[in-house]
C-alpha positions as CSV (number, residue, x, y, z in Angstrom):
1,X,100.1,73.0,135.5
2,X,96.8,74.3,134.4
3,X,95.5,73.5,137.7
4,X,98.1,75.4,139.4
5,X,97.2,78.5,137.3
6,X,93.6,78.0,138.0
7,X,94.4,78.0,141.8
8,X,96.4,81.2,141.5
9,X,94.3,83.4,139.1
10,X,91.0,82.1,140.7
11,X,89.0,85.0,141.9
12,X,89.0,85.0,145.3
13,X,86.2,85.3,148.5
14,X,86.6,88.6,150.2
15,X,86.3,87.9,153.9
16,X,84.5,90.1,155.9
17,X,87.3,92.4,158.0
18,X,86.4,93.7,161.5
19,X,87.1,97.4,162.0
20,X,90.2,97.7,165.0
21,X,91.2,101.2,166.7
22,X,94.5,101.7,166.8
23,X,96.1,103.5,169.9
24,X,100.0,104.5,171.0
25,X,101.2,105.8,174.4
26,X,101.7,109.6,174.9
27,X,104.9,111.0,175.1
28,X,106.4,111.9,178.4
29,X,106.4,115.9,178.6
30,X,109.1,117.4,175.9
31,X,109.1,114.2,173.5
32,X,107.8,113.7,170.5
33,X,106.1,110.3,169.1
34,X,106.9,110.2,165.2
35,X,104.9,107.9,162.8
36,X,106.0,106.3,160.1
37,X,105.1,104.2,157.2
38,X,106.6,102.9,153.7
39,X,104.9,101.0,150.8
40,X,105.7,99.8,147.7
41,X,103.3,98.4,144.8
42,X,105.2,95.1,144.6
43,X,108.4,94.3,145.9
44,X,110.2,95.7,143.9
45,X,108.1,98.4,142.6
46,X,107.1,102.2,143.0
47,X,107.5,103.3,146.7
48,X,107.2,105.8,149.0
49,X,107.3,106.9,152.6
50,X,106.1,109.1,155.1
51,X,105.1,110.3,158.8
52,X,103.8,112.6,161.2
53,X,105.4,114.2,164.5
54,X,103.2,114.3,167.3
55,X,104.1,116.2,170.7
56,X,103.5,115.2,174.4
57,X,99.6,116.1,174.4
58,X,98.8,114.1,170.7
59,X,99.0,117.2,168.6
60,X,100.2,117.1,165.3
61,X,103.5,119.0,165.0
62,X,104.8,118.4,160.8
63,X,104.2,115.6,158.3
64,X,106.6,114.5,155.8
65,X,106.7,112.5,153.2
66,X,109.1,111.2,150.1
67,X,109.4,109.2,147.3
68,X,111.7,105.9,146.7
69,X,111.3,105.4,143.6
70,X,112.0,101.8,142.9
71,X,112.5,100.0,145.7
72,X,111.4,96.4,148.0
73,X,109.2,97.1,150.7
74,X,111.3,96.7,153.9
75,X,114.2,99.5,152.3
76,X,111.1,102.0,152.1
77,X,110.1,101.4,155.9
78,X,113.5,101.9,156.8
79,X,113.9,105.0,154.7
80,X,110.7,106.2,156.8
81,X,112.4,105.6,159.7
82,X,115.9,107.2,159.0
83,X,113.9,110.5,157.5
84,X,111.9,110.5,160.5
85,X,114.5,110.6,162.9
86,X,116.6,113.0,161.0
87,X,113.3,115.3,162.0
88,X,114.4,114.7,165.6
């Protein structure tokens, strides 16, 4: 058991990450690309949501965001994407 422990609680090495762009298509002419992202500080634990609306050219239209109180992680990404296409 104590060994077990050990291997969990151990600090661990920090590995070295390697910065990535991130890119999405543009929206045909009249759309508009929403964002959207939940978290929670555990699973269960405090979460939240939010997003951004974007129009055809990449400019930012609104953001929203929201709290979920207490919640696992995959009900707050689906809260982001219900809210964000309620926007729509």
């Amino acid at each position: 058991m104590s060994s077990l422990f050990r291997t969990l609680w151990a600090p661990q090495e920090r590995v070295a990450q390697q910065e990535r762009l991130v890119t999405c298509l543009q929206a045909s002419q009249r759309q508009v690309t929403v964002h959207v992202d939940g978290s929670a500080l555990g699973s269960p634990g405090p979460a939240g949501y939010g997003g951004l609306c974007r129009d055809s050219f990449g400019r930012w239209l609104m953001g929203f965001y929201g709290d979920a109180g207490v919640a696992y992680n995959l009900k707050v990404e689906l809260l982001a994407i219900l809210h964000g296409m309620k926007l729509t």
